[in-house]
C-alpha positions as CSV (number, residue, x, y, z in Angstrom):
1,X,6.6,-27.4,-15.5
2,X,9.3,-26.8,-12.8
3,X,12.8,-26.3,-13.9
4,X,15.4,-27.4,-11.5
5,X,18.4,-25.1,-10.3
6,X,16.2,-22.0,-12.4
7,X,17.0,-19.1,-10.3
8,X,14.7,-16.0,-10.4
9,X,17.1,-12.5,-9.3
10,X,17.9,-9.1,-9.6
11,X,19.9,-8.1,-12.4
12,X,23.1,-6.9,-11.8
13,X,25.7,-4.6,-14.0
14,X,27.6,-7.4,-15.2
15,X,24.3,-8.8,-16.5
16,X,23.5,-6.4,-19.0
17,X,25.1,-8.0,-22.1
18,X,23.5,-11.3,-21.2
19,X,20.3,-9.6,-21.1
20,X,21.1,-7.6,-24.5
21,X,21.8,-11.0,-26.1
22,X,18.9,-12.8,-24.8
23,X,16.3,-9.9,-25.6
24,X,17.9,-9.9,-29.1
25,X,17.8,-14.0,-29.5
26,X,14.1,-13.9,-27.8
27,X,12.4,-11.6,-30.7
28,X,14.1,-12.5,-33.8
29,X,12.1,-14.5,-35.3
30,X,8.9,-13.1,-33.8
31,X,7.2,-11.6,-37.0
32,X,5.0,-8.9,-34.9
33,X,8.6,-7.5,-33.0
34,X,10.2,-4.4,-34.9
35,X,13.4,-6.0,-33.3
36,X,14.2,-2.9,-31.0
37,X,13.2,-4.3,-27.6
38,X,17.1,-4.9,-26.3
39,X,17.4,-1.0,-27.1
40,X,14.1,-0.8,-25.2
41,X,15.7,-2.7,-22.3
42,X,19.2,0.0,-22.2
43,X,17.4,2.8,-22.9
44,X,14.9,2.2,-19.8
45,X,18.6,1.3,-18.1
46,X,20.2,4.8,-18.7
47,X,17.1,6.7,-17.9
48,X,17.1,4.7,-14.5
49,X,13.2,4.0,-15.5
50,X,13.7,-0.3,-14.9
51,X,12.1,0.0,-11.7
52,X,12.0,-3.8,-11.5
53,X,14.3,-5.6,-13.9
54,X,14.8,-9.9,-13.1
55,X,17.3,-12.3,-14.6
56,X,16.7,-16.2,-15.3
57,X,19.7,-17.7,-14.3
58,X,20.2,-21.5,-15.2
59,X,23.4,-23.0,-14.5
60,X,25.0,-19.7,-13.7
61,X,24.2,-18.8,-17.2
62,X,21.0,-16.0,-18.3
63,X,18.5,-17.2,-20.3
64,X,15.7,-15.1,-19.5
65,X,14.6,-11.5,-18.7
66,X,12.0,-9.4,-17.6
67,X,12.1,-5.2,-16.9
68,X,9.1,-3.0,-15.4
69,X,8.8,0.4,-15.9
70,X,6.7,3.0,-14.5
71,X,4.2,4.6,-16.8
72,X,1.7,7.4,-16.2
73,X,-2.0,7.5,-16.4
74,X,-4.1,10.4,-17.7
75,X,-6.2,10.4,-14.5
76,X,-3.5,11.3,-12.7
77,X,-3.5,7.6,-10.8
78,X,0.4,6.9,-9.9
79,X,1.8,3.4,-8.3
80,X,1.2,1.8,-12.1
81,X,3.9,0.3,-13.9
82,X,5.0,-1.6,-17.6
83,X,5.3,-4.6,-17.7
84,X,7.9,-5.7,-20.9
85,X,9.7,-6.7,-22.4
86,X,9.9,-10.2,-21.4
87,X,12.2,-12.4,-23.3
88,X,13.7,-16.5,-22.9
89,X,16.1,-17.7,-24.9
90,X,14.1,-19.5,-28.2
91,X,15.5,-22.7,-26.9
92,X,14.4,-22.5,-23.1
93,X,10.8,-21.2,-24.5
94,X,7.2,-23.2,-23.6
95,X,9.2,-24.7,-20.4
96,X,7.7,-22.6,-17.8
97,X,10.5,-19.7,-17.5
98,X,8.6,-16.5,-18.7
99,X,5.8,-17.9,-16.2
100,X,8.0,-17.7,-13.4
101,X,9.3,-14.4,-14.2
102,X,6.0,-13.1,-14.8
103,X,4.9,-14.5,-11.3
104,X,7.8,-13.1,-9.7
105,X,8.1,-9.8,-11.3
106,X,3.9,-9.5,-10.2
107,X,5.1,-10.6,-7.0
108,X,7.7,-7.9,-6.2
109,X,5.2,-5.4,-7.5
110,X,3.0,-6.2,-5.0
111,X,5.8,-5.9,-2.5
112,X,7.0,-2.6,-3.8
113,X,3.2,-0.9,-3.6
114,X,2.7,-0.8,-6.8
115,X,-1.3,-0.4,-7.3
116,X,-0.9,-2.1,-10.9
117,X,0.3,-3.4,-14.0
118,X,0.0,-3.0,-17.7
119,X,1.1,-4.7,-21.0
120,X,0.9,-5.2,-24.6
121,X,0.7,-9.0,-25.2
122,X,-0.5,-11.8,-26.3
123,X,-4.0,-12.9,-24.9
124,X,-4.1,-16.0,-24.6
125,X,-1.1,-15.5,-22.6
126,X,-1.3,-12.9,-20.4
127,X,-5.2,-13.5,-18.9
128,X,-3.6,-16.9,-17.3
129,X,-2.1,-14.5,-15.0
130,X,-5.3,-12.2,-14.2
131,X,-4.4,-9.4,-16.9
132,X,-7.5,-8.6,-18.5
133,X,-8.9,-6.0,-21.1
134,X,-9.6,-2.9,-18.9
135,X,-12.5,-1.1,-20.3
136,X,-12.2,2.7,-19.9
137,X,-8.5,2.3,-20.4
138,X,-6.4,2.9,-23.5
139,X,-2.7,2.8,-25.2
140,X,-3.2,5.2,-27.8
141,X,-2.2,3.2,-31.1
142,X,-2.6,-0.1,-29.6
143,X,-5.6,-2.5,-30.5
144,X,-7.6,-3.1,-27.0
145,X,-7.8,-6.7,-27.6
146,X,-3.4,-6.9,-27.1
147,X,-3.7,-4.0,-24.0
148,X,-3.9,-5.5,-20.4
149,X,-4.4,-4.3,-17.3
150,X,-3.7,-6.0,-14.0
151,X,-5.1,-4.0,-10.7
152,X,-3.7,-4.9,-7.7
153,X,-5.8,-2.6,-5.1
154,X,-9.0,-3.1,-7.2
155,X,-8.8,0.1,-9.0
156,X,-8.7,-0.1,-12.8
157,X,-7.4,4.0,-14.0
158,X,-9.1,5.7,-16.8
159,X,-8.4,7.2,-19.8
160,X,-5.0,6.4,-21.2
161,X,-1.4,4.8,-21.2
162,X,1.9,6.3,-21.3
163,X,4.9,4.2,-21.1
164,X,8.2,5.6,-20.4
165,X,9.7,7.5,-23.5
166,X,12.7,4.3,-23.7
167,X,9.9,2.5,-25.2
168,X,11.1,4.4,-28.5
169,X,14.1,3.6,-28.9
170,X,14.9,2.2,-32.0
171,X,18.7,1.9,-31.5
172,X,21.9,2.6,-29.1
């Protein structure tokens, strides 16, 4: 499904209470969220760690969001980043917006170098988009069957995860 006039761009300063109150809306009613993923989203801000970090912009207003951070692999293998979290307004979700901002966000990846992406998610969601269980490759504390990796270059790393320390934050 194709929304008309949805517009997929950088985020800006002024767009970071939008993005606060979208994140927020996104996940509260998602049983499996511990609710902290807007803090997430300013902590990765402050630490300058959103390396990639897209707006949804319908009508001039936001109603979706997606940040990328970079993480670090235990075999030393850089160019790797996080993606998450991802979040549409609750009721903008199922009509195609996370897809594009998933596609996009892969897209300027790609563009950037990077050599791949990772992700703890839903799977029947995220293998539509080539994310798959990487054997060999671990989030410590994380069940394998909700960790996905996407290589770009071909290359899947070994050993484990980390994702930036924002990922932590439980508050402001």
């Amino acid at each position: 499904m194709t929304i008309p006039n949805l517009l997929i761009r950088d985020e800006t300063q002024a767009d970071a209470a939008a993005i606060s109150d979208v994140t927020i809306a996104a996940f509260e009613t998602l049983e499996i969220s511990s609710h902290t993923e807007q803090f997430i989203v300013t902590a990765l801000r402050r630490a300058g760690a959103l390396s990639l970090s897209l707006v949804a912009e319908l009508d001039g207003r936001v109603v979706g969001h997606i940040a990328f951070s970079p993480v670090t692999m235990s075999d030393g293998t850089s160019g790797w980043y996080g993606l998450g979290p991802v979040s549409v307004l609750p009721e903008l979700q199922r009509a195609g917006i996370g897809k594009a901002l998933i596609r996009a966000g892969l897209a300027r990846l790609k563009e950037m170098g990077a050599r791949g992406c990772c992700l703890v998610g839903h799977p029947d969601y995220y293998r539509k988009f080539g994310f798959e269980n990487a054997d060999g490759l671990a989030l410590e504390g994380v069940p394998p069957e909700v960790f996905f990796a996407l290589s770009f270059d071909g290359h899947i790393p070994q050993g484990t995860v980390t994702f930036h320390e924002g990922f932590a934050a439980a508050g402001e």
